[in-house]
PDBQT receptor file of N, H, CA, C and O in Angstrom, charges set to zero:
ATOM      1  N   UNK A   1     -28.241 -36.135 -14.682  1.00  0.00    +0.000 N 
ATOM      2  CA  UNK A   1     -27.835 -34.846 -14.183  1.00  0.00    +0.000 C 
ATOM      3  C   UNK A   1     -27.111 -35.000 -12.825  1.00  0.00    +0.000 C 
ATOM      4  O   UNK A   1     -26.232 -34.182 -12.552  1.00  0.00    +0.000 OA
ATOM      5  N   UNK A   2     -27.399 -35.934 -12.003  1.00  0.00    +0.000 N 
ATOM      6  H   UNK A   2     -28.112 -36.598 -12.225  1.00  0.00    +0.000 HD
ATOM      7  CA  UNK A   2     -27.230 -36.204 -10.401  1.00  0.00    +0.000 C 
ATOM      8  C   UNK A   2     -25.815 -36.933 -11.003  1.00  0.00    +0.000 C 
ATOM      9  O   UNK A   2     -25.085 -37.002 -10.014  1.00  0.00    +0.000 OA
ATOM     10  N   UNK A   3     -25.210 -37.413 -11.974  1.00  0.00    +0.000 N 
ATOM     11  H   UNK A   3     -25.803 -37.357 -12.777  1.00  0.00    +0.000 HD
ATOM     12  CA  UNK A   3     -24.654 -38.235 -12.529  1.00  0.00    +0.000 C 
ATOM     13  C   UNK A   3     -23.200 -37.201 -12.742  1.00  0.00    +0.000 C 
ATOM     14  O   UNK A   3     -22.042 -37.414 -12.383  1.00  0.00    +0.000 OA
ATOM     15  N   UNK A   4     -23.812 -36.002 -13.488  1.00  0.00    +0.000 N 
ATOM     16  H   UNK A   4     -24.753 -35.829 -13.780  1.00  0.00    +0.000 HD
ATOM     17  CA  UNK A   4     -22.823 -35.045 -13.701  1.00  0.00    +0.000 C 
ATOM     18  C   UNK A   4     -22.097 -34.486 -12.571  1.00  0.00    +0.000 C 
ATOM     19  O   UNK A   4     -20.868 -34.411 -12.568  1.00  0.00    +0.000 OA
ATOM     20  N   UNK A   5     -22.919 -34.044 -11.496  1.00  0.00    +0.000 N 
ATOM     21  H   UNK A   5     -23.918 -34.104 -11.499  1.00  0.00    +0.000 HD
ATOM     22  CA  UNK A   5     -22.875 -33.116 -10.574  1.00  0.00    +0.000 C 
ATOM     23  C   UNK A   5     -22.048 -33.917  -9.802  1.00  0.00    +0.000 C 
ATOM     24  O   UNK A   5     -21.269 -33.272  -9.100  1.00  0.00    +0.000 OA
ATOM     25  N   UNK A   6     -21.962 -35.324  -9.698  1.00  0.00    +0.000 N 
ATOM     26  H   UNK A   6     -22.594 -35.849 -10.269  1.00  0.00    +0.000 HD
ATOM     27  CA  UNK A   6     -21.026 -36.188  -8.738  1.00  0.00    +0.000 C 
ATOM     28  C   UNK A   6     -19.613 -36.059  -9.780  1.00  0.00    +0.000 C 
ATOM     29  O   UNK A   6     -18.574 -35.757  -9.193  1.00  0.00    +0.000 OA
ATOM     30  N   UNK A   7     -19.558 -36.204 -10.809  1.00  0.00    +0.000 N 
ATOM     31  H   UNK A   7     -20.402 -36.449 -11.285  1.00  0.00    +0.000 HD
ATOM     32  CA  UNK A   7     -18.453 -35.713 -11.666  1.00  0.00    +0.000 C 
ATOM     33  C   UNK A   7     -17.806 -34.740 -11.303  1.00  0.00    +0.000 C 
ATOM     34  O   UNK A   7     -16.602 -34.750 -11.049  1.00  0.00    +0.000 OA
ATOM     35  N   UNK A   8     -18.526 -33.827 -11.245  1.00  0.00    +0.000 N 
ATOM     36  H   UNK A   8     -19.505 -33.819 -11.451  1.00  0.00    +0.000 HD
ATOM     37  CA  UNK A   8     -17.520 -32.021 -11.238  1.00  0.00    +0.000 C 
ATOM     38  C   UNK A   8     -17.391 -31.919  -9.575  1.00  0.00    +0.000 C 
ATOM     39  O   UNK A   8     -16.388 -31.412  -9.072  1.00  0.00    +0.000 OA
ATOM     40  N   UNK A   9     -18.232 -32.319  -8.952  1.00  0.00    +0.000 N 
ATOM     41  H   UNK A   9     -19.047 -32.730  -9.361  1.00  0.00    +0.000 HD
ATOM     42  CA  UNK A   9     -17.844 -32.465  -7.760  1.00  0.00    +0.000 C 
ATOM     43  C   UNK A   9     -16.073 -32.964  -7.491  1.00  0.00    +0.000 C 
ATOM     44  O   UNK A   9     -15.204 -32.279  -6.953  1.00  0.00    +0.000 OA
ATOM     45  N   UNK A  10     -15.905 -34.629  -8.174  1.00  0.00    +0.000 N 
ATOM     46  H   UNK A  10     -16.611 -35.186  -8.612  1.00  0.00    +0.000 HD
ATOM     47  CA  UNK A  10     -15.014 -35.245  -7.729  1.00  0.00    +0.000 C 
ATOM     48  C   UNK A  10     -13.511 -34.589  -8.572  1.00  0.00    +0.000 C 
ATOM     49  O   UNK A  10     -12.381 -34.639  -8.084  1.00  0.00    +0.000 OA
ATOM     50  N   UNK A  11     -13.858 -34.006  -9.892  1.00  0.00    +0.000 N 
ATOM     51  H   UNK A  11     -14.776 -33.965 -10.288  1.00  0.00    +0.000 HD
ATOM     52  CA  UNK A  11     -12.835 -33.676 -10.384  1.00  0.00    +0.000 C 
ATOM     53  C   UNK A  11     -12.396 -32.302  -9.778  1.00  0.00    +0.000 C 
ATOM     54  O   UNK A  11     -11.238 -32.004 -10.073  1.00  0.00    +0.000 OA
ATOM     55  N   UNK A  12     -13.322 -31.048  -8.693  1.00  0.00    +0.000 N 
ATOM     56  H   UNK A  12     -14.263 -31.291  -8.454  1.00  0.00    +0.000 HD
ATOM     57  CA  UNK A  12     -12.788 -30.189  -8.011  1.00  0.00    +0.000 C 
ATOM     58  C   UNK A  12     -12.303 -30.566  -7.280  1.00  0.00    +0.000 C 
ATOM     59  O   UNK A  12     -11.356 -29.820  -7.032  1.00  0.00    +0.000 OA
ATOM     60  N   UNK A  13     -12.336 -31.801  -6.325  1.00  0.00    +0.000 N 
ATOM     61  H   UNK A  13     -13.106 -32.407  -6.526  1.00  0.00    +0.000 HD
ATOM     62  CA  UNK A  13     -11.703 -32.586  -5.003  1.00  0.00    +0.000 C 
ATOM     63  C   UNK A  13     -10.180 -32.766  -5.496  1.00  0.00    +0.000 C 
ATOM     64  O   UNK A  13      -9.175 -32.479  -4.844  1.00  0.00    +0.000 OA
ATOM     65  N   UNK A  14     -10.230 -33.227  -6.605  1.00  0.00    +0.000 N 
ATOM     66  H   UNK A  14     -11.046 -33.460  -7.134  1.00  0.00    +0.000 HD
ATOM     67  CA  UNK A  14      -9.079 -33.749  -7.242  1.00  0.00    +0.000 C 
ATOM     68  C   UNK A  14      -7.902 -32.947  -7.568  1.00  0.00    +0.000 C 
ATOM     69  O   UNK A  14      -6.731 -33.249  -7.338  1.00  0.00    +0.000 OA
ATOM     70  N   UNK A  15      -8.387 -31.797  -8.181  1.00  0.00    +0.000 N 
ATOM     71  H   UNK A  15      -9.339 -31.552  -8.368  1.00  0.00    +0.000 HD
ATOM     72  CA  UNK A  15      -7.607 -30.121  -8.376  1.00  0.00    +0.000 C 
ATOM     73  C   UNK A  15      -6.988 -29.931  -7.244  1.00  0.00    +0.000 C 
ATOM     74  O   UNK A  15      -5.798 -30.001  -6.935  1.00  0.00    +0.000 OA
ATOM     75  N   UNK A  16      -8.571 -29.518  -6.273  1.00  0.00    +0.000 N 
ATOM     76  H   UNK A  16      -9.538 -29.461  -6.523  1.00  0.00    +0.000 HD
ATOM     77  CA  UNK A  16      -8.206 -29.332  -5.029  1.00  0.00    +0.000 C 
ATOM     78  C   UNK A  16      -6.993 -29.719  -4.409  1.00  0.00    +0.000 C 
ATOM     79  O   UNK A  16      -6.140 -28.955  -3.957  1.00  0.00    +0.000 OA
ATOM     80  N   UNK A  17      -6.961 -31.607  -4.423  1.00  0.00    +0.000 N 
ATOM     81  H   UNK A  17      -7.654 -32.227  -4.790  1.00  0.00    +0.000 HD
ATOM     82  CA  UNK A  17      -5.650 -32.101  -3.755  1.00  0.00    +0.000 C 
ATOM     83  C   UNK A  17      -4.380 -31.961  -4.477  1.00  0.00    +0.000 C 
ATOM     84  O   UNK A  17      -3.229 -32.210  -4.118  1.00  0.00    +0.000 OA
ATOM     85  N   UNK A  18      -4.976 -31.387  -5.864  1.00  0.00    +0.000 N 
ATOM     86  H   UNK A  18      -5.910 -31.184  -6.156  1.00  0.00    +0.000 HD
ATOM     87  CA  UNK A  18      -2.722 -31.362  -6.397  1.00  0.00    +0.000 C 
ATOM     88  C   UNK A  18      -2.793 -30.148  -6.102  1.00  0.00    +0.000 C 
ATOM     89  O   UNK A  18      -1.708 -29.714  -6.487  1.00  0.00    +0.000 OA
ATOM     90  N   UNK A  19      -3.347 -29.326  -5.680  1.00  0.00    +0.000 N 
ATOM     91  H   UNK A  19      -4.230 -29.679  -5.367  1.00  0.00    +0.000 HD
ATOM     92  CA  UNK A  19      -3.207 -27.964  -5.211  1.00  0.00    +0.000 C 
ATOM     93  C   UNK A  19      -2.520 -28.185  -3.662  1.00  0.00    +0.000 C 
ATOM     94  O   UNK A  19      -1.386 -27.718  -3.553  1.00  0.00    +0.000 OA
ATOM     95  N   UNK A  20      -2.916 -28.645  -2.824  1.00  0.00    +0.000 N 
ATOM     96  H   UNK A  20      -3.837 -29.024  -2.912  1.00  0.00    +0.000 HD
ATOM     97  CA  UNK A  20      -2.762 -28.698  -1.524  1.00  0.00    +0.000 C 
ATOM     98  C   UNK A  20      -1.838 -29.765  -1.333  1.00  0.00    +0.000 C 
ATOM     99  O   UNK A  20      -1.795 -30.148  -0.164  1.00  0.00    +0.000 OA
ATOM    100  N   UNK A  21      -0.958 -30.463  -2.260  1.00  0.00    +0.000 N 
ATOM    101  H   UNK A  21      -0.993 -30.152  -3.210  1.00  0.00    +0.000 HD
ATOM    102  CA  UNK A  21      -0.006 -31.432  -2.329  1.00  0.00    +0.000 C 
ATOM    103  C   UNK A  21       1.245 -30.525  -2.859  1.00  0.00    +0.000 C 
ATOM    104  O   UNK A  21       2.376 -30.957  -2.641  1.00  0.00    +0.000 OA
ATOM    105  N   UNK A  22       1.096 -29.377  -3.497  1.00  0.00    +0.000 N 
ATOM    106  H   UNK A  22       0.177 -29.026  -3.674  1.00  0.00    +0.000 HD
ATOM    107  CA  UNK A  22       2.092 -28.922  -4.081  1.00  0.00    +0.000 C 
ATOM    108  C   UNK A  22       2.551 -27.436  -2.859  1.00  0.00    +0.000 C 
ATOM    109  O   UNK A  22       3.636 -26.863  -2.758  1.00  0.00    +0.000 OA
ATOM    110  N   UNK A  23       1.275 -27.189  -2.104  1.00  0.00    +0.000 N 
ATOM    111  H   UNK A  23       0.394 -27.655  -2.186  1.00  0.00    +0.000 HD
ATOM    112  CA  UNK A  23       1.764 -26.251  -1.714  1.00  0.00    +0.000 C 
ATOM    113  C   UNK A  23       2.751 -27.046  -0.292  1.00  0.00    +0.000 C 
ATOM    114  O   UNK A  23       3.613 -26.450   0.355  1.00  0.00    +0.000 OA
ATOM    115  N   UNK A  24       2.406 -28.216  -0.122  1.00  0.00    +0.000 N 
ATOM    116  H   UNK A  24       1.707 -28.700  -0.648  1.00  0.00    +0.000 HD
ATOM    117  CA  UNK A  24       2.620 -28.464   1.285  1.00  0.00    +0.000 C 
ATOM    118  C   UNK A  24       4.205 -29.366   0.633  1.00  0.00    +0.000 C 
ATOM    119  O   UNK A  24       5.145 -29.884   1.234  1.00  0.00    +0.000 OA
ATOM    120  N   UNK A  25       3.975 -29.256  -0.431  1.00  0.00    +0.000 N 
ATOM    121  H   UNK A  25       3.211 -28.835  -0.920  1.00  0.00    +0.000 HD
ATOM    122  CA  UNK A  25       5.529 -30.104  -0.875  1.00  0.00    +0.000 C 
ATOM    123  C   UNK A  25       6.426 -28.925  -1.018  1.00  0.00    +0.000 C 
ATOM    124  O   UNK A  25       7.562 -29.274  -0.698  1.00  0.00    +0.000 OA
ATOM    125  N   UNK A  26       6.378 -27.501  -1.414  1.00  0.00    +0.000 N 
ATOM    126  H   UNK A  26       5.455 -27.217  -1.674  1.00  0.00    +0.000 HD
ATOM    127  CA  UNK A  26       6.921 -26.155  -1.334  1.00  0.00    +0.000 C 
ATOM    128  C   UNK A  26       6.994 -26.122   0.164  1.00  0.00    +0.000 C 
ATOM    129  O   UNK A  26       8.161 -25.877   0.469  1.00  0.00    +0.000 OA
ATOM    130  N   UNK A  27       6.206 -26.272   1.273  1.00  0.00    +0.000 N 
ATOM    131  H   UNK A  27       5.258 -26.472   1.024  1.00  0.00    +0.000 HD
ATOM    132  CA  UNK A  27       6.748 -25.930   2.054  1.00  0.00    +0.000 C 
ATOM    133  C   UNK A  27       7.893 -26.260   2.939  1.00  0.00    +0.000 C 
ATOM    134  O   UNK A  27       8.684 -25.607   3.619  1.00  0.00    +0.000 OA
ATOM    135  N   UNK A  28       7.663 -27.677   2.649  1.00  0.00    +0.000 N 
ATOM    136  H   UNK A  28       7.020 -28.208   2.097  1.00  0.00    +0.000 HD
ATOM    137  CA  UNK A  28       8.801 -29.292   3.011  1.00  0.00    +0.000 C 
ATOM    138  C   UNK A  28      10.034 -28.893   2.011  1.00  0.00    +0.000 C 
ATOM    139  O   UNK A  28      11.098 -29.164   2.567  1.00  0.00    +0.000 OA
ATOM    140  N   UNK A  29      10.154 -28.535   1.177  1.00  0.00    +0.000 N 
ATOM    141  H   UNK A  29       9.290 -28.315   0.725  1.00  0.00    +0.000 HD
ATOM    142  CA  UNK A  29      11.195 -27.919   0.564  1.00  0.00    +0.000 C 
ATOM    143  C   UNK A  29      11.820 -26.933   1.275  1.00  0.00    +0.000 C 
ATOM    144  O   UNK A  29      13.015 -26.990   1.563  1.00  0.00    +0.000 OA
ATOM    145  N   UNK A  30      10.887 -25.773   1.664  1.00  0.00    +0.000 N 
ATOM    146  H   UNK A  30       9.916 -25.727   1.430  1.00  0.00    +0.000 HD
ATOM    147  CA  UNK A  30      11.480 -24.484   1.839  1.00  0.00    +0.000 C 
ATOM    148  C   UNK A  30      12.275 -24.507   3.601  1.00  0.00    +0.000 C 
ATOM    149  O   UNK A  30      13.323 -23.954   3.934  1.00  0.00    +0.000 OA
ATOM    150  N   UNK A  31      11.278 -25.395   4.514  1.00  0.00    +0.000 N 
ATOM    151  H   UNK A  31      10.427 -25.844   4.244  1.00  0.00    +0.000 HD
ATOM    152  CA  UNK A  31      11.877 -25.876   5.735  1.00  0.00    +0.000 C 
ATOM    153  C   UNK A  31      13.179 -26.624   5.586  1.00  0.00    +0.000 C 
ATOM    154  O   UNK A  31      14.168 -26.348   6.265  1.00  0.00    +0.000 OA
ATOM    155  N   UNK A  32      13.155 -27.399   4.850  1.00  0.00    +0.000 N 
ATOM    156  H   UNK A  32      12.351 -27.623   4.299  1.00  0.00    +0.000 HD
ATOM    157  CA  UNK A  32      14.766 -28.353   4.745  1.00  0.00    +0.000 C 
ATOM    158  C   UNK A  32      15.687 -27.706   4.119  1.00  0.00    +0.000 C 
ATOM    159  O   UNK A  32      16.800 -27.940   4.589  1.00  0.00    +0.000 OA
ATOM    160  N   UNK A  33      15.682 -26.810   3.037  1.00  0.00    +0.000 N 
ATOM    161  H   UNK A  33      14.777 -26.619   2.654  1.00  0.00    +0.000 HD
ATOM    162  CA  UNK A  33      16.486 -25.730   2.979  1.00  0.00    +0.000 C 
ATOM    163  C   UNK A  33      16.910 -24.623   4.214  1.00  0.00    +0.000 C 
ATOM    164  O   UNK A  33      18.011 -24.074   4.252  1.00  0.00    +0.000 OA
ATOM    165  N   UNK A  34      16.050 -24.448   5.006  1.00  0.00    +0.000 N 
ATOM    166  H   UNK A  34      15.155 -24.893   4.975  1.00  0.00    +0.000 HD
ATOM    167  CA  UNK A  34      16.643 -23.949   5.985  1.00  0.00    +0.000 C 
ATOM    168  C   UNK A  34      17.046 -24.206   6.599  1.00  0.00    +0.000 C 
ATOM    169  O   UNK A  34      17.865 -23.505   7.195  1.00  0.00    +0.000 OA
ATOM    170  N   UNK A  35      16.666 -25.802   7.004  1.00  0.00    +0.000 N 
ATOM    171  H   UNK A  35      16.001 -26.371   6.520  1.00  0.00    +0.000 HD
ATOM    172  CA  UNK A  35      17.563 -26.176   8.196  1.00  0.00    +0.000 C 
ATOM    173  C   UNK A  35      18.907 -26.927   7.616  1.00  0.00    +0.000 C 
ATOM    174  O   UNK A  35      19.489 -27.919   8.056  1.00  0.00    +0.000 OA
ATOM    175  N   UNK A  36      19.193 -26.104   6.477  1.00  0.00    +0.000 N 
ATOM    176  H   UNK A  36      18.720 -25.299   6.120  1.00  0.00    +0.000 HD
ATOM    177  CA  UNK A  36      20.869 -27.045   5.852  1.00  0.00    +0.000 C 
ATOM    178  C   UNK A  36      21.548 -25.373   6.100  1.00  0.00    +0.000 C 
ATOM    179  O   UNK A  36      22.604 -25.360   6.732  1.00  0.00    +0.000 OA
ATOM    180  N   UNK A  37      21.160 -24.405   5.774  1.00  0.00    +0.000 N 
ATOM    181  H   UNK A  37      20.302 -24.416   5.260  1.00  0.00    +0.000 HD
ATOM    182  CA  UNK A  37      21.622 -23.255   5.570  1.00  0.00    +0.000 C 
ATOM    183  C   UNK A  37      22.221 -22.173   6.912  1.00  0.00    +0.000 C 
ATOM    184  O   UNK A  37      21.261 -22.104   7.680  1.00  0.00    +0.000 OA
ATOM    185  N   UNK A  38      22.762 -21.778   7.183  1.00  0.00    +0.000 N 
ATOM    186  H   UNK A  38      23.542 -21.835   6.559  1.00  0.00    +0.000 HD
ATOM    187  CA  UNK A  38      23.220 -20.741   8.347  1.00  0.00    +0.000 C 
ATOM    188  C   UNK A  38      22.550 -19.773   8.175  1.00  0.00    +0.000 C 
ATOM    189  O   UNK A  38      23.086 -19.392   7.134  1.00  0.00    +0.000 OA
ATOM    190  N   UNK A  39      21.857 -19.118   8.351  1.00  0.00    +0.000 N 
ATOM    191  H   UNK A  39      21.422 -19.428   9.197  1.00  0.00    +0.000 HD
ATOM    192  CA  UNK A  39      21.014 -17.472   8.733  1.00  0.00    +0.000 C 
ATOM    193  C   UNK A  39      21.397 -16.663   7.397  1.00  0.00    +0.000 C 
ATOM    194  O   UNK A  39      20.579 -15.923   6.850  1.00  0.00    +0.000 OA
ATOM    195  N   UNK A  40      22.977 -16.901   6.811  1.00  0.00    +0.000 N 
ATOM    196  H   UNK A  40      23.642 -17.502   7.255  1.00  0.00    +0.000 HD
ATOM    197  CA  UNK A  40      24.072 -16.163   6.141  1.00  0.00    +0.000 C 
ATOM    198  C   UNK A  40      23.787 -16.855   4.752  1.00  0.00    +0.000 C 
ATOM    199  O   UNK A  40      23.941 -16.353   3.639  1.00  0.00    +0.000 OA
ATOM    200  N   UNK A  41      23.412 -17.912   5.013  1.00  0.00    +0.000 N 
ATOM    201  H   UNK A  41      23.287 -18.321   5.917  1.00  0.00    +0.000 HD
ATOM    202  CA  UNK A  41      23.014 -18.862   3.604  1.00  0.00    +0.000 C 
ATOM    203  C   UNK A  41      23.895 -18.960   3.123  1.00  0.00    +0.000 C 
ATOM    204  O   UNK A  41      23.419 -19.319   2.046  1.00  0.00    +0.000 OA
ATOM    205  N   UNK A  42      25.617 -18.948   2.848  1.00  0.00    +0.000 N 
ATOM    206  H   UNK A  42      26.004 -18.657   3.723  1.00  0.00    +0.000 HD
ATOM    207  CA  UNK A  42      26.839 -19.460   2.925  1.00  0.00    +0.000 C 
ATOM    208  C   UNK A  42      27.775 -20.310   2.981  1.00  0.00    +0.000 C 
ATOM    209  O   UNK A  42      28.827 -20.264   2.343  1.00  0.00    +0.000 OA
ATOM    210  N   UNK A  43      27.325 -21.396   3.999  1.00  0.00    +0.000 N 
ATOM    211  H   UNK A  43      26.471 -21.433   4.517  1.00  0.00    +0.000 HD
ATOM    212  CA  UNK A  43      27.703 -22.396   4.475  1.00  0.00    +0.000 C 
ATOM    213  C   UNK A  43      26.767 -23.320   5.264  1.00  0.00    +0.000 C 
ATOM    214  O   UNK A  43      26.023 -22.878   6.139  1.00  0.00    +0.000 OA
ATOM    215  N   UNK A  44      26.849 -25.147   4.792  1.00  0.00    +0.000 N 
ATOM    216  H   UNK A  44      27.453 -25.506   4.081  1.00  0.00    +0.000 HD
ATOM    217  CA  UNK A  44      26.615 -25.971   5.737  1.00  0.00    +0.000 C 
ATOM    218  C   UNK A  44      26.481 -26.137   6.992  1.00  0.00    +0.000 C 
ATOM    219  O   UNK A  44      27.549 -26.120   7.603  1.00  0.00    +0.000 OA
ATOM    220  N   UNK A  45      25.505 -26.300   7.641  1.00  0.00    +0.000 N 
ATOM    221  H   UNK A  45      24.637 -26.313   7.145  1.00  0.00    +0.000 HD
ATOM    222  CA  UNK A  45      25.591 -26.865   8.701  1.00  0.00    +0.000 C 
ATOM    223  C   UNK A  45      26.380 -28.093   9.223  1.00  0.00    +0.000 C 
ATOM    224  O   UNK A  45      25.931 -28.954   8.466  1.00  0.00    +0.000 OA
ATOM    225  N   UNK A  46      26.983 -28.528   9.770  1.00  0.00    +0.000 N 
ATOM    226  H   UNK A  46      27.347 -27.829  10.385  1.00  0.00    +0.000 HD
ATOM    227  CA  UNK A  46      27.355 -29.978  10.127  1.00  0.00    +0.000 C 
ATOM    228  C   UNK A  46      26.276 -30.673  10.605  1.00  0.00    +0.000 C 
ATOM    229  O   UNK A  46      26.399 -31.851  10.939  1.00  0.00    +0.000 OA
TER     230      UNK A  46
């Protein structure tokens, strides 16, 4: 039983981290898109 409970434990840890890998990879996305974009979203930055 102590056997299981270390199981479901490790496989929520695990969820947990592609959860908190995906949001923080959306956010690294959504920052570098902005910093290519003008305010106008239009044109490049140089």
């Amino acid at each position: 039983m102590f056997n299981e409970l270390i199981n479901a434990s490790d496989e929520m840890n695990a969820v947990s981290s592609v959860e908190n890998f995906k949001i923080g990879f959306r956010l690294g996305v959504k920052m570098m898109c902005n910093s290519l974009f003008y305010d106008n979203n239009e044109e490049f930055r140089d």
